[in-house]
N, C-alpha and C positions, 0 to 999 in steps of 0.2 A: 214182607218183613224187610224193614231197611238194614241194609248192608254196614257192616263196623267198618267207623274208619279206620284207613293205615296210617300207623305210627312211623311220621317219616325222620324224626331223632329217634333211635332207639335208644339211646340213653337219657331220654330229656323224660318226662312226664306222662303219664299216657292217657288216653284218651278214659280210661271208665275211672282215673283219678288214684290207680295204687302207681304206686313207683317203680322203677327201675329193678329189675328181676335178674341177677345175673345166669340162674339157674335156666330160663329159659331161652331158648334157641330163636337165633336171629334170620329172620324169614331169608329167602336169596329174594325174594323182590324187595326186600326194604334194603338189604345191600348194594342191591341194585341200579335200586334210587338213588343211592345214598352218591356211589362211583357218579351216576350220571348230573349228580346235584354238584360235585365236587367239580368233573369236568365243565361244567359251564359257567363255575364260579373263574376256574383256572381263565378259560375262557374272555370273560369281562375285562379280567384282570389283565390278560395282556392286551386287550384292545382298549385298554383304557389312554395310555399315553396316545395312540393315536388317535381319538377321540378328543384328546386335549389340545395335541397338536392341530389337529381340522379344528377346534374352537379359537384357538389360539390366531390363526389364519386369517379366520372368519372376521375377526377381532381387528387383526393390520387391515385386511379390505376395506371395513368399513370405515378404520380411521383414514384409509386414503380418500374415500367416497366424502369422506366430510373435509377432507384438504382441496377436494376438487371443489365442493361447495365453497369455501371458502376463497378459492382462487377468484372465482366467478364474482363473489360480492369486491372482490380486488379490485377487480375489473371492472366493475360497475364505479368503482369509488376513483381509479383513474381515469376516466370517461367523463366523470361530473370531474376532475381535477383539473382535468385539458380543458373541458367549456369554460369553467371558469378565469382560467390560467391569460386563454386567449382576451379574453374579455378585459383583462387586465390588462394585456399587451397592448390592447386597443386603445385604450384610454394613453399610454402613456408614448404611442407611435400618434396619434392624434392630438397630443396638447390639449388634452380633457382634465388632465389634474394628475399628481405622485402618483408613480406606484405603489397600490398597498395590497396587501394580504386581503384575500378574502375573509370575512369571518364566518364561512361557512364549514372553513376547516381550522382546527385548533394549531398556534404554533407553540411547539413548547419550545423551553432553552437552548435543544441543541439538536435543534433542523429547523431550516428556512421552507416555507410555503412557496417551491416548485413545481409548476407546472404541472409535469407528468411524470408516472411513476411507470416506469418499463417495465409492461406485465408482459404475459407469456403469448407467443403468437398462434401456440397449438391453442389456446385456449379460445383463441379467435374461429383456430379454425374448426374447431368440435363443438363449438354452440353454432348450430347448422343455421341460425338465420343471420349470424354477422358475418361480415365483409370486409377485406383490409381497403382500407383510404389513406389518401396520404395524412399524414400527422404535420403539422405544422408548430414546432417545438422551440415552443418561446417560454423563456423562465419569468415568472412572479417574481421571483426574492433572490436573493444575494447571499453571499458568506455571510454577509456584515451586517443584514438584518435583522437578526434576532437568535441565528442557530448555525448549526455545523450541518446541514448537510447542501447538497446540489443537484438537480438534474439537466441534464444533457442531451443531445439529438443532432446528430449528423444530418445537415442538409442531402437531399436527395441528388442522387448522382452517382576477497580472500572472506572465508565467513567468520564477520566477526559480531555476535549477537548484542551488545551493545554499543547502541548508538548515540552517543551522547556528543556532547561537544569536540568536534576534533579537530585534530593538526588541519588544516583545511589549503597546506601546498603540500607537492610529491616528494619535497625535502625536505627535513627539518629546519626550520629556520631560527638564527640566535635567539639567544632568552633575551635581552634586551629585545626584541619585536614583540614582544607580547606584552607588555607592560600596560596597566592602565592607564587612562588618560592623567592628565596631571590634575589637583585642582588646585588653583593659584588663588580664587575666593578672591582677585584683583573685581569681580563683575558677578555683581548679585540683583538680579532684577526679577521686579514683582512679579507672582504668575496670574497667568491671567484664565480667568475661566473660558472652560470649553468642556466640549461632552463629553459624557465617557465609552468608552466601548463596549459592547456587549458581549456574551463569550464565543461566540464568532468572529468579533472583528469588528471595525466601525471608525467611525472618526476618534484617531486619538486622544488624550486628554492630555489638555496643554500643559509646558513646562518650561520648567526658568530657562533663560538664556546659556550656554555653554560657557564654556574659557573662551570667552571673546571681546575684543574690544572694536571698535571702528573708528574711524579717523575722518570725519567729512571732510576735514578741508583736501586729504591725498585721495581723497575716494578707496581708501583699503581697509579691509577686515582684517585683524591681526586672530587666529586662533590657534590658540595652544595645543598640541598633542605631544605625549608623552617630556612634557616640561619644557619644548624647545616652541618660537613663534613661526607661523607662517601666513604669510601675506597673501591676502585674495584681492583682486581689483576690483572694483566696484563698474560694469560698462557704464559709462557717460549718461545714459538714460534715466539711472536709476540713484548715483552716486550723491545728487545733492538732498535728495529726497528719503535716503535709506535711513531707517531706523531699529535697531535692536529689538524696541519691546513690541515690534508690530508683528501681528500674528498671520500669517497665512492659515486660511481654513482650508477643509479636507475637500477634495473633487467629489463632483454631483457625481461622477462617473464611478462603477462600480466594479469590481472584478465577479466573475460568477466560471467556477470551475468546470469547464464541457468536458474533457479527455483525461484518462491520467492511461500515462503508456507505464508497462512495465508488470511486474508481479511478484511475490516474493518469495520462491523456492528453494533456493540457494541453500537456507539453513534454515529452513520453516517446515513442518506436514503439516498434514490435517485442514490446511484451507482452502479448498477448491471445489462447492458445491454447485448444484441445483437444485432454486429453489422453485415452487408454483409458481413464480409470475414470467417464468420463463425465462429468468434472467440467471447468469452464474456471479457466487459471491466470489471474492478473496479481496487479499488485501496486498499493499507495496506503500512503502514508506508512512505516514500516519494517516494513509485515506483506505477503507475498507469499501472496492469497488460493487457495484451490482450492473454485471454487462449484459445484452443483451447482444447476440449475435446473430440473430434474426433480423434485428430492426436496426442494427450496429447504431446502439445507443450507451449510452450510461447513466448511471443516478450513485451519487456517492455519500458518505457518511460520513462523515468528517470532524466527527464533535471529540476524537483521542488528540492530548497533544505531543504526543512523543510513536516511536515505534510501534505499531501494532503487530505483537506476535504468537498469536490465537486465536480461533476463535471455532465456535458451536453453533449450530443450531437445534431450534429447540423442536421436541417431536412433532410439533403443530406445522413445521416448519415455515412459516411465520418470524419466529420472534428468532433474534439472534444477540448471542454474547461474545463479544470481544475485547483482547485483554492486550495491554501495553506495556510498556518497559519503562523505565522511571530515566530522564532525560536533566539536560543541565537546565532546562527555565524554571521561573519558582513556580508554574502551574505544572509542570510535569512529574507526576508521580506515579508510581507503578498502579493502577486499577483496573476494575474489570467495567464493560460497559453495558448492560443491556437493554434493544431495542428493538423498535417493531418494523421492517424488512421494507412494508407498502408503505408508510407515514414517515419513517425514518425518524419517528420521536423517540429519546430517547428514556425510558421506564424506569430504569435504576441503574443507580451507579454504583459498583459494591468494591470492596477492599481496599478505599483511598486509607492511605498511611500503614496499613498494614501487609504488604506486600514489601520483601528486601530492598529487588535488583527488577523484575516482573514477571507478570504473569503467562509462563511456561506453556499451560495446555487446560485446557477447558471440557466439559463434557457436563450435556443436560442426561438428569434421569430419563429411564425409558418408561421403566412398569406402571408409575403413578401419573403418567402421561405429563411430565417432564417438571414437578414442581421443585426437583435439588437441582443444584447446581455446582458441581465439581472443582478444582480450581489447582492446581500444583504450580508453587514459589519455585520460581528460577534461582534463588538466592541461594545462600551457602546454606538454608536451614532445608530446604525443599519440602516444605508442609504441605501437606494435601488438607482443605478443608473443603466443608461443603456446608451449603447456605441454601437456606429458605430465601432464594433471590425475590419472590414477590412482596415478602415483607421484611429485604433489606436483612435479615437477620444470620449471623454466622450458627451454626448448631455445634458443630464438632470439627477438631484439624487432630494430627496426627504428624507424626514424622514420614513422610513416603519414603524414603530409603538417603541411605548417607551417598548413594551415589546418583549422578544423573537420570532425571526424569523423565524420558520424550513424550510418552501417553501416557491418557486415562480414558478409561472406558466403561462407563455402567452395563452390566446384563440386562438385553431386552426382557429375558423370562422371567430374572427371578429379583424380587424385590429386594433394595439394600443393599444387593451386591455387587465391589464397580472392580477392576482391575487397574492398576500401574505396570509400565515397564520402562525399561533405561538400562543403563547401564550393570551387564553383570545379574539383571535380576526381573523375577515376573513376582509380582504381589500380591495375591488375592484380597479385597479388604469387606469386612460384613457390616454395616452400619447396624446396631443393634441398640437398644436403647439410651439414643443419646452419643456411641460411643462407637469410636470406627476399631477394630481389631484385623489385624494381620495376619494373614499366614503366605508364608514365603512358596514360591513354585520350587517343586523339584525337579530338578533336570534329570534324576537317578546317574544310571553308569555314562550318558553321553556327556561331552565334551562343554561346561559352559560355556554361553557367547559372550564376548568381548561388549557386543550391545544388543539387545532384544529391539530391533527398530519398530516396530509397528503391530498392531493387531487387531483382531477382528472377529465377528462370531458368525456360526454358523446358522440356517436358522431352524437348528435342532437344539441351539443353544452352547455349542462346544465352541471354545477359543479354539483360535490358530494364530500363531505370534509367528514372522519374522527377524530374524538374524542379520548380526553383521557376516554369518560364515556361511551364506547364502541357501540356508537349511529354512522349510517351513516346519512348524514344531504344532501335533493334534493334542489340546487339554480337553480330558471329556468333563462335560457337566457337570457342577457337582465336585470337582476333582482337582489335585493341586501337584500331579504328577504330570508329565510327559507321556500323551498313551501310543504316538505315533511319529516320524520323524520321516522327511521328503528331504533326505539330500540332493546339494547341486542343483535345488530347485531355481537359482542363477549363480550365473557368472560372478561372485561379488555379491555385497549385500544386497536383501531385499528388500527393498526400501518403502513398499506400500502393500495393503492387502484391502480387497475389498468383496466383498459376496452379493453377487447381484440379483436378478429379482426371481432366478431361475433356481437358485438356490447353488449356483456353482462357484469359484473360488477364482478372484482374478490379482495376479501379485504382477508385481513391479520392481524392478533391480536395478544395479547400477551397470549391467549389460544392456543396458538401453533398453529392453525386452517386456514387454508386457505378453503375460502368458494365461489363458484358460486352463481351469482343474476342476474335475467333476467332484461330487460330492464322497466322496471315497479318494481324494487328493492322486486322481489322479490325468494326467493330460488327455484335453478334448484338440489337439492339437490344432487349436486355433491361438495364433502369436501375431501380434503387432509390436513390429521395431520403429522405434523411432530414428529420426535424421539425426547423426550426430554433431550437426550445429545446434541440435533445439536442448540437448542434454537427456540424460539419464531420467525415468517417469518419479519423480519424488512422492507424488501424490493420483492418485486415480480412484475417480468416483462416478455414480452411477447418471447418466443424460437421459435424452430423452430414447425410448425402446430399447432396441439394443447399443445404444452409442455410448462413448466411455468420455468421460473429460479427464484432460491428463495435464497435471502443472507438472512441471520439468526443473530438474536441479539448474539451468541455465534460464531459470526464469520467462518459459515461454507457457503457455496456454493454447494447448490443443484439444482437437475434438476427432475423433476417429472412431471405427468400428472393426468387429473382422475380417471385412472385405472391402475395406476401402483404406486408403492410407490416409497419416493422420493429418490434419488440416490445422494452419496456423491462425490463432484467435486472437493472442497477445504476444507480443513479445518485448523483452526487456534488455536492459543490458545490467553486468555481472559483478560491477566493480563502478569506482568512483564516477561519473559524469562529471565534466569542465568542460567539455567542449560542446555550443549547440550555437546555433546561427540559422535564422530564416532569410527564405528565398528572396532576392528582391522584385520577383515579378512574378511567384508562380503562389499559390497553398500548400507550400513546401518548405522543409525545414532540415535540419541536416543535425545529428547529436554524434558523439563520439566519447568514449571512456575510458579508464584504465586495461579496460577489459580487451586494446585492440581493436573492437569492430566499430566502423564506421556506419551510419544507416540516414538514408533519406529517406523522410515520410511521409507521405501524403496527410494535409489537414484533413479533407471530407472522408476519405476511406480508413485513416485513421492507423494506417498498414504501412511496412518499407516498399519504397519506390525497385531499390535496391541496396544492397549491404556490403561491406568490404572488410574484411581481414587484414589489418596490417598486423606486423610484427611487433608493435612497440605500442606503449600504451601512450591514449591522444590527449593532449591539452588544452588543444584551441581549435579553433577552425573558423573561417570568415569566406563569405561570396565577394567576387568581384561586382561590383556596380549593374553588370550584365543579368547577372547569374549565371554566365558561359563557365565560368571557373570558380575551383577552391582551392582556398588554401588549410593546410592542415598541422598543422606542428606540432610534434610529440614530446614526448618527456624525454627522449635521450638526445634532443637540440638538433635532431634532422627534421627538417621541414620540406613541404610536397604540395605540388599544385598538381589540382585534379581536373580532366574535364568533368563536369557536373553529370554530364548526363551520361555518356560512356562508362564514366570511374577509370579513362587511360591515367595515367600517370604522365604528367606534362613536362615534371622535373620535380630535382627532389636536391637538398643540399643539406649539409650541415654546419654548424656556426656554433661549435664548442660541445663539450659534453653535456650542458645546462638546460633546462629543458625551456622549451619556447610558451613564456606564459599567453602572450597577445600578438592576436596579427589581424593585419584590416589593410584593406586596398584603400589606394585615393580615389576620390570619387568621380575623379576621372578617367580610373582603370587601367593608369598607366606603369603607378607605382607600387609596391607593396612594403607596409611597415614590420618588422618582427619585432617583441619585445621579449629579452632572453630574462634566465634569471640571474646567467651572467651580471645584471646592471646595464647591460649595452642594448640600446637601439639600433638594427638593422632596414637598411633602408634597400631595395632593388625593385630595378628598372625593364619591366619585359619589352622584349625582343625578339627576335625572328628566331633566334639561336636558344632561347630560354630567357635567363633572369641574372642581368649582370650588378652587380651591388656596385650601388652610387653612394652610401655614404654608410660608417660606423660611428654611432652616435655613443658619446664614453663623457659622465656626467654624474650619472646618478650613484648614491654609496649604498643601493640593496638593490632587490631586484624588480623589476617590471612587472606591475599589477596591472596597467591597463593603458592605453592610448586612444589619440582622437586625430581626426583630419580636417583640418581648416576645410571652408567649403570650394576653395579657388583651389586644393592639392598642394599648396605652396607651405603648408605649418602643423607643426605635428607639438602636443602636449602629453606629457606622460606624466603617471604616478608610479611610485616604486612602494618597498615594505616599509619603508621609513616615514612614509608620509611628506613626499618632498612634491613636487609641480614643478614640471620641468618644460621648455618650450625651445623649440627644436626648427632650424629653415630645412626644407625638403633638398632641397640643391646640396647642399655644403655639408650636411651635416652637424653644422655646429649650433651651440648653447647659445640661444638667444635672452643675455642676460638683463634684459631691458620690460621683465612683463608691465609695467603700466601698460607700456605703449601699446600693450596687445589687451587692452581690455575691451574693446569695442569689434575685436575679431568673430567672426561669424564661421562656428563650426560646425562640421556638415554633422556629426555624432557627438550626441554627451556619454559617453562611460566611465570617464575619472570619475571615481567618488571622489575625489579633492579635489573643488574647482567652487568659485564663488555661489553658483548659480545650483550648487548639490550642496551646499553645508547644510540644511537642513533633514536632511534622511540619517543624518547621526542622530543617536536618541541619546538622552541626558545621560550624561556620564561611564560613556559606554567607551570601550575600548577600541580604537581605531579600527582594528583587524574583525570587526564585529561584523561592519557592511561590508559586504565582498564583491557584490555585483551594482551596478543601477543602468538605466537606459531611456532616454528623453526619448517620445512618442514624437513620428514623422512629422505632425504638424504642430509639435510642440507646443502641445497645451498640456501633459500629463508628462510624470517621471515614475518609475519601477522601479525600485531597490528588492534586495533579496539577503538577509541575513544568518549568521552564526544559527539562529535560534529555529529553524525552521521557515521563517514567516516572510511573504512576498506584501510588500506595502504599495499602495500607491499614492501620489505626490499631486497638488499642480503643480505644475512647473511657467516661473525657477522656484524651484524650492531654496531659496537664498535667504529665509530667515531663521534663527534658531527655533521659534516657537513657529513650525510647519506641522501642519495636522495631516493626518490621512488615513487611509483604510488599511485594514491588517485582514489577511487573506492567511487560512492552516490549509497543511494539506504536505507539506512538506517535513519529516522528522528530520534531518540533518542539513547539516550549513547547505544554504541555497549558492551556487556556485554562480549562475547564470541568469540573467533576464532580458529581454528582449521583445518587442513589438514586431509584429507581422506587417507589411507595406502597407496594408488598410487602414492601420491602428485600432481594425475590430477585435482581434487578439492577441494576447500577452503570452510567450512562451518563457517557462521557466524549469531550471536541473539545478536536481538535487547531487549534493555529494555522493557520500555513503551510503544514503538510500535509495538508491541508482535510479532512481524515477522521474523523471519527463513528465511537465503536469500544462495541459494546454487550458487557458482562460478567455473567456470572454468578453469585452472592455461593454459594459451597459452603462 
């Protein structure tokens, strides 16, 4: 007799099909049941988040597992890039025919077909049958090829967020010095065709004559600036033969970007990755670097032309977006950039014209494995919007809050949902059909912070935001309260937060102090301080195992872990550059800035030799003929000869409160020129006792832009603000008012930008005070300018006609102060202003 079954709802249905009975009594084993049915639902229920969580997990592993496969086809694609690359050096080291692009890889508008793409070395060394060999790191392509970007290879062996056009001396100088050129329309000559340049750079395209006239029978070029004439002689050689509309075309020779020193921490976060190919991104003045500190190499991206101050990558970690700030040239407008990391092609361009002032902070989605793209307006409106960056399309913007922005951050877990903080405020925001919605963070009864710096998530998925009041603040999931607060968590704000692979919680303050916190915020009392010359950790993100990369509010780039102190990768300086000068006999170079610190650097290591601390911010600096000594001249008009290699102090004087624009030994190293902004040339004679002054040259009606030294040490020519050419005997001191006579003189340095044999590196219509630096090549076949606009040109030289064509080189956002040839004339060194960056080049 088969057994009835139990009815395991006692109120549901029953088994011979009558209903629900309430008169009859409920078994205790169907009770029974029932408790132990209920218990194991309870059960599931709470094992369910962690179930989700282990899928969740499961989920990042494998998308790392496919970051690693993808690293590896990297590698494979800069291995066939090198064979190729070489093969091309071949040809053009052998007089086989031009340099060209391979077309086995595609060049888009804004990256040049380079060589080799700096992958990861661990990657070398975890695919167990390769080998490291030497790399022989020869470039394919140029700036000026077809594209913005460069690769590179070492031979073996006050924050102010916009940058735009500026005062570019340490004084203000009269409004009558700024005026534009005059146009007097006395001299209009045909133009003559010529190429154009591409958006990289390239041979200029040609242009009318300037306000100029010439005079064959005196041999002088008469040209106007700012409405008044000034006469250039024509050398004997060249004077019966010169003519206006003749064009100089642009040098075979190319510039190709190998180094950029420097980094930009100062008033930046958020840029200081690791990516797969083992290289670390960030960015300093408008080049977004990709270093490699293994192989100490570089590869750079360089297709922004103004400030770059953001940037993302995307979860593939691959592709990356970076965002610029809108600059005085007519191509500089606030945009966002995005491209591909290994190719350096650039994929889309998104926000041109519609960004205020620029682009703030960036951040790709996480959940839908990174198809939005985040964006917050530095402008007075501070819009957050977000974009379908693969198809170019904006979706939805929103106000992000009426005060300062610093981040945005999407949730890894939950789709749609990104955060803001800034000033005063944390933002939660939900994108929901079409349409982003707000809800403000509650701080409840604790004390708002003046600024919410930085933030970060757990990966249970809870915020934790950092303060200017050095408190870390727990938002649980889900939630738009405050559920936990870690005072004192530093000295001062904390200026970085980052969760690493352990699941623990690493911040960073302006106590110099990078601190470990367990997942329960609380200290695993592992701490790394940093030196305090390197600065405060602004930025700290995850290396390789346990190692930490750490950018520094004084612009330095380190790498460290908990048991080893931290080691210098980059370093920069803090404030304006004007002062740099290469070695005359070594791979060494010497830069100095506002910032006080002096540094010698070696070319091949790419690192300071050694660095000095002065008191006063530096102007100028120049090697003696030897290189045994330097001179250094600061902005408060005390100037200091140094031994080069000690850094003793040889002597030091001052020659007014004015600061010393220019100083240059004679090239027989006996004499040394000062050029104040007093208006006066200083002339002194070293001796046994120091440096006795032989002559005060008093002439000029502004101040000293730049000087030159006859190559006998006997004649000195100077320019001032006014645009005057002045010519000076070393003996005496005085104004030698006779230049005909001197047109046939042979000077050992070109640096006047005003002087017959430079009129050409003015471009049409441009305002005197545009070009700031220039520097004729040792064996003077090439000239370097470096202007207002960012942009390092190169010349042949003499560039003595108006219509001079030549290559334009990006890389720099603010007025280029400096340029300069290394004794080889293999490379071009060049500093920037305001964007305190040091960018080394390579002359092909």
């Amino acid at each position: 007799m088969a057994a009835r079954p139990l009815a395991i709802d006692p109120t549901g249905p029953r088994v011979n099909g009558s209903g629900p009975s309430s008169e009859e009594p409920i078994s205790p084993l169907s009770s029974e049941i029932s408790r132990n049915t209920d218990e194991m639902l309870e059960a599931e229920e709470s094992a369910l988040p962690l179930r989700v969580y282990d899928l969740e997990k499961l989920v990042r592993d494998q998308q790392d597992e496919i970051t690693f496969l993808k690293s590896t086809v990297a590698d494979l694609q800069r291995r066939l890039n090198l064979v190729d690359g070489s093969r091309a050096v071949s040809k053009l080291t052998t007089g086989q025919g031009p340099l060209r692009a391979s077309p086995q890889r595609p060049i888009s508008g804004h990256s040049s077909y380079g060589g080799q793409d700096r992958l990861d070395a661990a990657r070398r060394r975890t695919a167990n049958g390769l080998q490291r060999r030497p790399h022989h790191y020869q470039s394919t392509g140029s700036l000026h090829s077809d594209g913005h970007s460069s690769t590179s290879g070492s031979p073996v062996t006050s924050p102010s967020p916009t940058y735009g056009r500026a005062q570019r001396r340490p004084i203000a100088a009269p409004a009558s010095l700024t005026k534009r050129w005059s146009s007097t329309s006395d001299f209009q000559a045909r133009r003559s065709p010529g190429p154009s340049p591409g958006p990289g750079g390239g041979p200029s395209p040609a242009v009318s004559t300037k306000d100029m006239t010439y005079n064959a029978d005196e041999g002088v070029l008469k040209i106007y600036l700012r409405g008044r004439p000034v006469n250039l002689y024509a050398p004997s050689a060249v004077r019966d033969e010169y003519q206006l509309t003749r064009a100089v075309p642009a040098p075979k020779h190319r510039l190709r970007l190998e180094w950029v020193y420097g980094y930009r921490g100062k008033d930046c976060r958020n840029n200081l990755y690791l990516l797969p190919t083992g290289e670390m991104i960030y960015f300093v003045a408008g080049v977004v670097v990709l270093h490699n500190a293994d192989d100490q190499t570089q590869r750079h991206y360089t297709g922004h032309t103004d400030d770059v101050k953001c940037l993302a990558v995307h979860p593939n970690r691959f592709t990356i977006a970076s965002g610029q700030c809108t600059g005085s040239a007519p191509d500089a407008q606030a945009h966002v950039r995005v491209w591909d990391s290994v190719s350096l092609n650039t994929l889309h361009v998104l926000a041109g014209g519609e960004l205020d002032r620029s682009a703030g902070c960036l951040a790709f989605s996480r959940v839908d494995g990174g198809v939005l793209l985040a964006c917050v307006d530095d402008g007075a409106e501070r819009t957050l919007s977000v974009w379908d960056w693969q198809k170019g399309a904006k979706l939805t913007e929103n106000k992000a809050s009426a005060e300062t922005v610093v981040d945005v951050q999407w949730h890894p877990l939950d789709r749609g949902v990104l955060m803001t903080c800034g000033r005063q405020h944390v933002n939660f925001w939900l994108l929901e059909a079409g349409c982003l919605q707000r809800r403000q963070g509650v701080f409840g009864g604790r004390d708002r912070p003046k600024y919410v710096t930085c933030m970060a998530f757990t990966d249970s998925g809870d915020l934790i935001t950092g303060d200017s009041e050095g408190r870390i603040l727990l938002w649980e999931r889900g939630g738009n309260q405050v559920a936990r607060t870690v005072k004192a968590a530093h000295e001062g704000a904390v200026f970085t937060l980052m969760v690493d692979k352990a699941g623990n919680i690493v911040s960073g303050g302006r106590d110099g102090r990078i601190v470990q916190w367990d997942r329960s915020l609380s200290r695993t009392g592992n701490v790394l301080e940093l030196p305090a010359e390197y600065g405060a950790p602004r930025m700290v993100s995850a290396g390789r195992g346990s190692q930490l990369l750490v950018g520094t509010t004084r612009n330095c780039v380190l790498t460290g872990d908990w048991t080893l102190s931290a080691r210098l990768v980059a370093r920069g300086h803090t404030d304006q550059v004007w002062a740099a000068a290469a070695h005359p006999g070594r791979p060494q170079f010497v830069t100095g800035a506002w910032d006080g610190q002096l540094l010698l650097w070696d070319v091949m290591t790419h690192s300071p030799v050694w660095e000095l601390a002065l008191e006063e911010g530096i102007q100028c600096t120049a090697f003696s003929p030897d290189g045994s000594r330097l001179a250094v001249g600061l902005v408060s008009g005390r100037w200091e000869v140094l031994d080069a290699d000690t850094r003793e102090r040889l002597f030091s004087r001052a020659d007014g409160p004015e600061p010393i624009q220019a100083a240059a030994f004679s090239p027989d190293g006996r004499l040394l020129a000062l050029g104040s902004r007093n208006n006066a040339l200083f002339i002194y004679q070293a001796g046994p006792a120091g440096y006795s002054r032989v002559a005060k040259c008093t002439g000029h009606s502004s101040f000293i832009t730049h000087l030159d030294w006859s190559a006998d040490s006997t004649l000195l020519r100077t320019n001032s603000g006014d645009y005057e050419l002045l010519f000076w005997s070393a003996a005496t001191g005085r104004q030698l008012t006779q230049p005909s006579q001197l047109r046939d003189t042979q000077w050992a340095t070109h640096t006047c930008t005003l002087a017959f044999n430079s009129v050409g590196i003015y471009p049409e219509a441009a305002d005197g005070t545009d070009v700031n630096t220039c520097c004729r090549s040792h064996r003077g076949h090439l000239m370097a300018s470096g202007d207002d606009f960012g942009k390092v040109k190169l010349f042949s030289y003499p560039a003595n006609q108006a219509k001079t064509h030549h290559q334009t080189c990006r890389g720099h956002s603010s007025h280029v102060t400096h340029v300069e040839f290394f004794a080889e004339d293999d490379r071009l060194l060049s500093a920037g202003g305001q964007d305190t960056a040091v960018l080394q080049w390579t002359v092909e």
